[in-house]
C-alpha positions as MATLAB code, in Angstrom:
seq = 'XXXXXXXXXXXXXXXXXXXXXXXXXXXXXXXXXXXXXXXXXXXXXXXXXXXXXXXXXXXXXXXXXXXXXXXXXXXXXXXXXXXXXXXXXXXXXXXXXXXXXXXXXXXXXXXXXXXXXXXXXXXXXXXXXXXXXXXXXXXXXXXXXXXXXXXXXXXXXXXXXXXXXXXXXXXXXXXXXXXXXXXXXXXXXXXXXXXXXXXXXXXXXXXXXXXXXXXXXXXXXXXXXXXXXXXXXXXXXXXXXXXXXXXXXXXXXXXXXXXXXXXXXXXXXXXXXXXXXXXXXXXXXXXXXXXXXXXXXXXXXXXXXXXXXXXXXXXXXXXXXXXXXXXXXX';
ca = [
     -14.335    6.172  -10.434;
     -13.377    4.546   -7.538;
     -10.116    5.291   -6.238;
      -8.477    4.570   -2.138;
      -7.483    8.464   -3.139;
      -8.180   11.880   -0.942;
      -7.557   14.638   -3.917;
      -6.510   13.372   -7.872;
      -4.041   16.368   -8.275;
      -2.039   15.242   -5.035;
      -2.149   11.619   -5.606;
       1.646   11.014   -7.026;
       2.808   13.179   -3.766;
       0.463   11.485   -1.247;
       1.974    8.074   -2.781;
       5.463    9.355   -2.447;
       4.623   10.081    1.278;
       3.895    6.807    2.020;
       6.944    4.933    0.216;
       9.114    7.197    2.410;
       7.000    6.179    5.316;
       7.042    2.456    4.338;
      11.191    2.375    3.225;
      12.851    4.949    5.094;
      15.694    2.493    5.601;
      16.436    2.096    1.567;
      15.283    4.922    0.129;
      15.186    8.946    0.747;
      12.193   11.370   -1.079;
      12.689   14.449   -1.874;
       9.813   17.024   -2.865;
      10.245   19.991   -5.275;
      11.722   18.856   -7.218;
      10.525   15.033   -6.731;
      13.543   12.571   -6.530;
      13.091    9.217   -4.821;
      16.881    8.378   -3.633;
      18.795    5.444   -2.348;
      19.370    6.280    1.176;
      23.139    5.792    0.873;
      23.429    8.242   -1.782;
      26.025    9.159   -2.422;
      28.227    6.176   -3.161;
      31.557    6.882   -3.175;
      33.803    5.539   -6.799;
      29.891    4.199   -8.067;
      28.626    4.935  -11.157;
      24.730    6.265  -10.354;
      22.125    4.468  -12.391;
      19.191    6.806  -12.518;
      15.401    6.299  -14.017;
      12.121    7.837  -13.775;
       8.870    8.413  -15.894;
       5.437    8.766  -15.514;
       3.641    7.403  -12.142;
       1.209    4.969  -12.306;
       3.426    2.117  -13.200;
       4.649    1.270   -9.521;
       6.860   -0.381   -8.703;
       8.811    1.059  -11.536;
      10.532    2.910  -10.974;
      10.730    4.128   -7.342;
      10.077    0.542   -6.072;
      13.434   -0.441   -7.861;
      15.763    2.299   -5.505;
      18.436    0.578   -3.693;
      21.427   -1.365   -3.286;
      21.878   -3.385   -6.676;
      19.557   -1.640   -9.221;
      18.840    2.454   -9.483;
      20.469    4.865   -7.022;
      17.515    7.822   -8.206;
      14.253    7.497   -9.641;
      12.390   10.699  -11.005;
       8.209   10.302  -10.730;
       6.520   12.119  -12.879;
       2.459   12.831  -12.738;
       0.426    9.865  -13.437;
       1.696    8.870  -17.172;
       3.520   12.266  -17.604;
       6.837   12.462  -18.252;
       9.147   14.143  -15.708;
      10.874   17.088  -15.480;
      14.182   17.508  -16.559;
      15.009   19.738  -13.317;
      14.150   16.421  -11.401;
      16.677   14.643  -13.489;
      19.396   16.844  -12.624;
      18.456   17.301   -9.730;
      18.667   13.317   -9.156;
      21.838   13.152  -10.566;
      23.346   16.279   -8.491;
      22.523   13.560   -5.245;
      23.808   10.829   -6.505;
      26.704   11.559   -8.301;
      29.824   10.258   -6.038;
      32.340   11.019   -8.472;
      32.166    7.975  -11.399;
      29.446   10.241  -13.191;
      25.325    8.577  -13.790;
      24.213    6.677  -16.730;
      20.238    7.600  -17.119;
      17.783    4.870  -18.208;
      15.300    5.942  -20.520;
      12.342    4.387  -21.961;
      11.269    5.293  -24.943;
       8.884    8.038  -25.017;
       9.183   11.194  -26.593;
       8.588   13.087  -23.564;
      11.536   11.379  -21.571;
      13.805   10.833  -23.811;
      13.523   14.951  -24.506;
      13.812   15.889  -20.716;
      16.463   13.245  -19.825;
      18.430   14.512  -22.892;
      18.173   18.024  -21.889;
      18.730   16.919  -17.887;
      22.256   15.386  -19.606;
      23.255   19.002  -20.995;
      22.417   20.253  -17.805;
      23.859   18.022  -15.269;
      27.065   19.232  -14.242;
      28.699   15.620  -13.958;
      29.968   13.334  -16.591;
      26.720   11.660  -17.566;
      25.194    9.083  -20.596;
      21.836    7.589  -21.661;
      20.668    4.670  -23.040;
      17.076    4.670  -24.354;
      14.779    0.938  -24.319;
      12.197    0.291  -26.814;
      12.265   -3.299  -26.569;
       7.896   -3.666  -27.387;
       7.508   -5.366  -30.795;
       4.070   -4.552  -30.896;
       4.211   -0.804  -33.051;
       6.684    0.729  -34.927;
       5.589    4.206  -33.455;
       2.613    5.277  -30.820;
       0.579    8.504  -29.301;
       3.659    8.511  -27.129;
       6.745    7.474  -29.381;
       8.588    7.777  -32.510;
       9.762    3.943  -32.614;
       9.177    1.260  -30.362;
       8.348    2.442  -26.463;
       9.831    0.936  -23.954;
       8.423   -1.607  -21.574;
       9.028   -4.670  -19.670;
      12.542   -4.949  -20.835;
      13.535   -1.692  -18.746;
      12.906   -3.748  -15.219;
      15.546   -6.067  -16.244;
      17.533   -3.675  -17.750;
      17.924   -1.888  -14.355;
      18.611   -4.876  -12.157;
      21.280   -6.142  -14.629;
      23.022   -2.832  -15.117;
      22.492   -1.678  -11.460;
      24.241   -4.634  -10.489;
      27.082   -3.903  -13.297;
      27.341   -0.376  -11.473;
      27.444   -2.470   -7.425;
      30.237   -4.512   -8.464;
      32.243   -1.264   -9.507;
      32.125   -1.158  -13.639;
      32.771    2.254  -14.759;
      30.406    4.692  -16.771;
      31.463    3.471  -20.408;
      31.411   -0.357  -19.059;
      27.622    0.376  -17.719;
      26.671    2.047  -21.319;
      28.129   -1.022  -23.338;
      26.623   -3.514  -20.951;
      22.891   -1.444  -21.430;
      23.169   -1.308  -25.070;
      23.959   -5.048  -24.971;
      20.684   -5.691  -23.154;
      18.846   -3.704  -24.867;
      19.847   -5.178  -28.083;
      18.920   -8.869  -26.681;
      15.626   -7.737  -24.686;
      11.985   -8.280  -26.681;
       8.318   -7.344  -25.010;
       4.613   -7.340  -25.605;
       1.303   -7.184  -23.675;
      -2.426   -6.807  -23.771;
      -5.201   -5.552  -22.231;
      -8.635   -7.079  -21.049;
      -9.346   -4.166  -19.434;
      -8.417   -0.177  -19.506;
      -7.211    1.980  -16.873;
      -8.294    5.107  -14.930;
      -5.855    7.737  -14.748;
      -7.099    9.802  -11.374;
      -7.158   13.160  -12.800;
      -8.773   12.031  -15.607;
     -11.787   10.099  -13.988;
     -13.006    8.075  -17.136;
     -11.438    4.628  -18.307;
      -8.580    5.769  -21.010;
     -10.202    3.618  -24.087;
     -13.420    1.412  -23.738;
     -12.851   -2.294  -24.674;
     -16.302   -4.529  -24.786;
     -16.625   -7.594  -21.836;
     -15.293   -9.670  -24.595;
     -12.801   -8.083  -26.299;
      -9.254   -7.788  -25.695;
      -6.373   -5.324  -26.982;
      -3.343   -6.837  -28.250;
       0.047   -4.861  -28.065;
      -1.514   -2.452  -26.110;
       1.124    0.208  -24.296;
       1.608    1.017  -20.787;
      -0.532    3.576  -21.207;
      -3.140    2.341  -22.386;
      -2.015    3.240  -26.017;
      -3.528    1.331  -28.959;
      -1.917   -2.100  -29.882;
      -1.988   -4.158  -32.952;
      -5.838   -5.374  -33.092;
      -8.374   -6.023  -31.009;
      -9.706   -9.088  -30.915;
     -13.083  -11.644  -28.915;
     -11.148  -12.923  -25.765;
      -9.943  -15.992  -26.150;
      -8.219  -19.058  -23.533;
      -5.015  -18.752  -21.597;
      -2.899  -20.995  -24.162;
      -4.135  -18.627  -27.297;
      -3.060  -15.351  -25.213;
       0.255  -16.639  -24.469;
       0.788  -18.026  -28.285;
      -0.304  -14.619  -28.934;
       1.921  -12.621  -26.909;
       5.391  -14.666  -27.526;
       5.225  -15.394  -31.164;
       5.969  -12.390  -32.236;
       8.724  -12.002  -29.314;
      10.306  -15.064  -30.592;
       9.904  -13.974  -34.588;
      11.396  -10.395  -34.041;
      14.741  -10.844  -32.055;
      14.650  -13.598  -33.454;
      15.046  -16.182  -30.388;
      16.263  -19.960  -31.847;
      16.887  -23.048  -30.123;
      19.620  -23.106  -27.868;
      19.443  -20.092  -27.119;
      19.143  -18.889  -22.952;
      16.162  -16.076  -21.695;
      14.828  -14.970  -18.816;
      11.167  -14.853  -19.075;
       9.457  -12.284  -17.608;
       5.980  -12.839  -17.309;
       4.052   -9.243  -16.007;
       0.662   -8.005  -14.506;
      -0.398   -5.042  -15.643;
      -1.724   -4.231  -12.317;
      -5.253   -6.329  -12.170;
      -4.325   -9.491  -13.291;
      -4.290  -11.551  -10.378;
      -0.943  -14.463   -9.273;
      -3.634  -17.385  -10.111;
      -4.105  -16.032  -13.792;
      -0.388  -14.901  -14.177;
       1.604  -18.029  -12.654;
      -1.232  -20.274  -15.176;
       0.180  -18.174  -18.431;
       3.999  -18.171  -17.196;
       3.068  -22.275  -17.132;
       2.049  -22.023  -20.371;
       4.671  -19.626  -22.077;
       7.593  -22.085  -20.981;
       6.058  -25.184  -21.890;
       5.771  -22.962  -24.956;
       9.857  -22.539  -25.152;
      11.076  -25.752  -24.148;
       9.107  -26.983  -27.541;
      11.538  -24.506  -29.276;
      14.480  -25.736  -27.584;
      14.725  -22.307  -25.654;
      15.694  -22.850  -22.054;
      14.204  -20.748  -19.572;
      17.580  -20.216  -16.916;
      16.160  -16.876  -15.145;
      12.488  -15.646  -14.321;
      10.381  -12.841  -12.498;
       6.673  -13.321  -12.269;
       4.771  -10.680  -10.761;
       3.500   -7.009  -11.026;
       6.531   -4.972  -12.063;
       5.577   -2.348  -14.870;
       1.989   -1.908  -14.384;
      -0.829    0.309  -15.687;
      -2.720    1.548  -12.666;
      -5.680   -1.270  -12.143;
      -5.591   -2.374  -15.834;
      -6.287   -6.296  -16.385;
      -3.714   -7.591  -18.796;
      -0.307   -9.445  -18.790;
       3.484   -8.585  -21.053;
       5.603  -11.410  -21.544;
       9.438  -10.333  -21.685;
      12.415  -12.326  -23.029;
      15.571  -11.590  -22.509;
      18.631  -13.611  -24.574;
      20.804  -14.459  -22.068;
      24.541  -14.722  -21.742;
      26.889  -15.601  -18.991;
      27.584  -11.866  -17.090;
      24.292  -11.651  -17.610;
      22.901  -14.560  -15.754;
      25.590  -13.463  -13.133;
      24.345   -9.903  -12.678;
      20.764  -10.651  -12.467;
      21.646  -12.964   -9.759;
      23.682  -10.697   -7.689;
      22.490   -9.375   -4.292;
      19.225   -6.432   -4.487;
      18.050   -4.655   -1.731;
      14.847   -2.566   -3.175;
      11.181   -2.046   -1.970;
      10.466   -4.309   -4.668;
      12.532   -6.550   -5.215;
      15.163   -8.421   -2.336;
      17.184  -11.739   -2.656;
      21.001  -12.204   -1.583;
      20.332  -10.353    0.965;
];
């Protein structure tokens, strides 16, 4: 294994250390329980849009604290889900009097802490769980679909909702309407090495490839001989496009994501390709994001993510964002 790492166990704490070192002017962390926290916090009258899972996946969800998009994000160990104390805890510091909505994606260990951080909390809060990957019904790490690249674009959207001053029930109907309209999947050329672990999670031959694989590294839908850009791509979106379903005329955002290794050359060439790809539907492409936004640790693979777009929408993901990892109208 080779790792820029002193100890495995302290690696999600080390990494915290050095976001707070690196942002100190957007975002706060806090240790026992771990909370990374907009440094404004709290706003006064703002609905707090909170998120969190398993590390290893940077920049979600820490990278994505600060003005427009999540006012708390709650790290977990590498792929583990957090704590629920770290959830209420994040809302507790947050909270400036309009009560949180929590972002969940769907895996069984999140959705069971953030439900029981909800109970806890002693603000008004909701949830809204994502499971917006078409690639399995159910996973090592779900009952029904997880949830993926859909959950970046969920936050920037709703964060944005929660900037301009929409109340808690507004920010819930708004999520549910994303997540309705929101379709992933990804694969794999590669595995992963989760620190603590020290061995790649699953072993995949030079040419093979995964298909629907998880963040995570879970199983996807076959594996199959690598294969050229254009067959990856046609891979990827036509079962995006066949599950919604998407249909001429219709609007999207197209996400286009590195797992982690796949490097700008190799991603921008299969964004290329997926909206030549849409245009032949009739689909037009009025948003994107291209880049390394949900990743896997150092795995080598791409997600494609389509979002059906409406006007708030469109107007919400263009709004001002001030995060580590993502800045415009600023």
């Amino acid at each position: 294994m080779k790792k820029i790492i002193n100890d495995p166990e302290t690696v999600v704490q080390d990494a915290l250390r050095g976001m707070q070192a690196a942002h100190a002017d957007l975002l706060t962390v806090h240790h026992d329980p771990a909370v990374v926290v907009r440094a404004d916090a709290p706003v006064q009258g703002k609905v707090a849009i909170i998120s969190g899972g398993g590390s290893g996946h940077e920049p979600l969800h820490g990278g994505f604290v600060g003005r427009g998009m999540l006012d708390a994000a709650c790290p977990g160990p590498v792929f583990t889900s957090p704590t629920s104390d770290q959830v209420v805890d994040a809302v507790a510091r947050t909270d400036g009097g309009a009560g949180a909505l929590l972002i969940v994606k769907n895996y069984t260990g999140d959705v069971l802490n953030f439900e029981m951080a909800a109970e806890l909390a002693e603000s008004e809060v909701r949830s809204v769980v994502i499971d917006d990957d078409v690639a399995v019904k159910d996973s090592l790490y779900t009952a029904g679909r997880r949830g993926v690249g859909g959950t970046v674009l969920l936050e920037k959207i709703v964060g944005a909702a929660a900037e301009r001053g929409d109340d808690l029930a507004s920010c819930e109907a708004l999520s549910q309407r994303v997540i309705s309209s929101v379709r992933s999947m990804g694969l794999a050329l590669t595995s992963c090495t989760v620190p603590h672990v020290g061995s790649p999670s699953f072993e995949l031959a030079d040419d093979e490839m995964e298909i629907g694989i998880g963040i995570h590294g879970e199983p996807g839908r076959h594996r199959v001989p690598v294969s050229s850009a254009s067959e990856i791509v046609s891979a990827l979106l036509e079962p995006i496009l066949e599950d919604l379903p998407f249909a001429s005329g219709d609007r999207v955002l197209l996400f286009t994501n590195s797992m982690g290794g796949t490097p700008l050359l190799e991603l921008y060439l299969a964004h290329g390709i997926a909206e030549q790809l849409l245009a032949d539907r009739g689909i037009t492409v009025e948003r994107r994001l291209v880049g390394p936004y949900i990743t896997s640790l150092e795995m080598q693979g791409m997600s494609l993510t389509l979002l059906r777009l409406d006007d708030e929408m469109i107007s919400l993901w263009d709004a001002p964002v001030h995060t580590a990892a993502l800045r415009w109208g600023v």
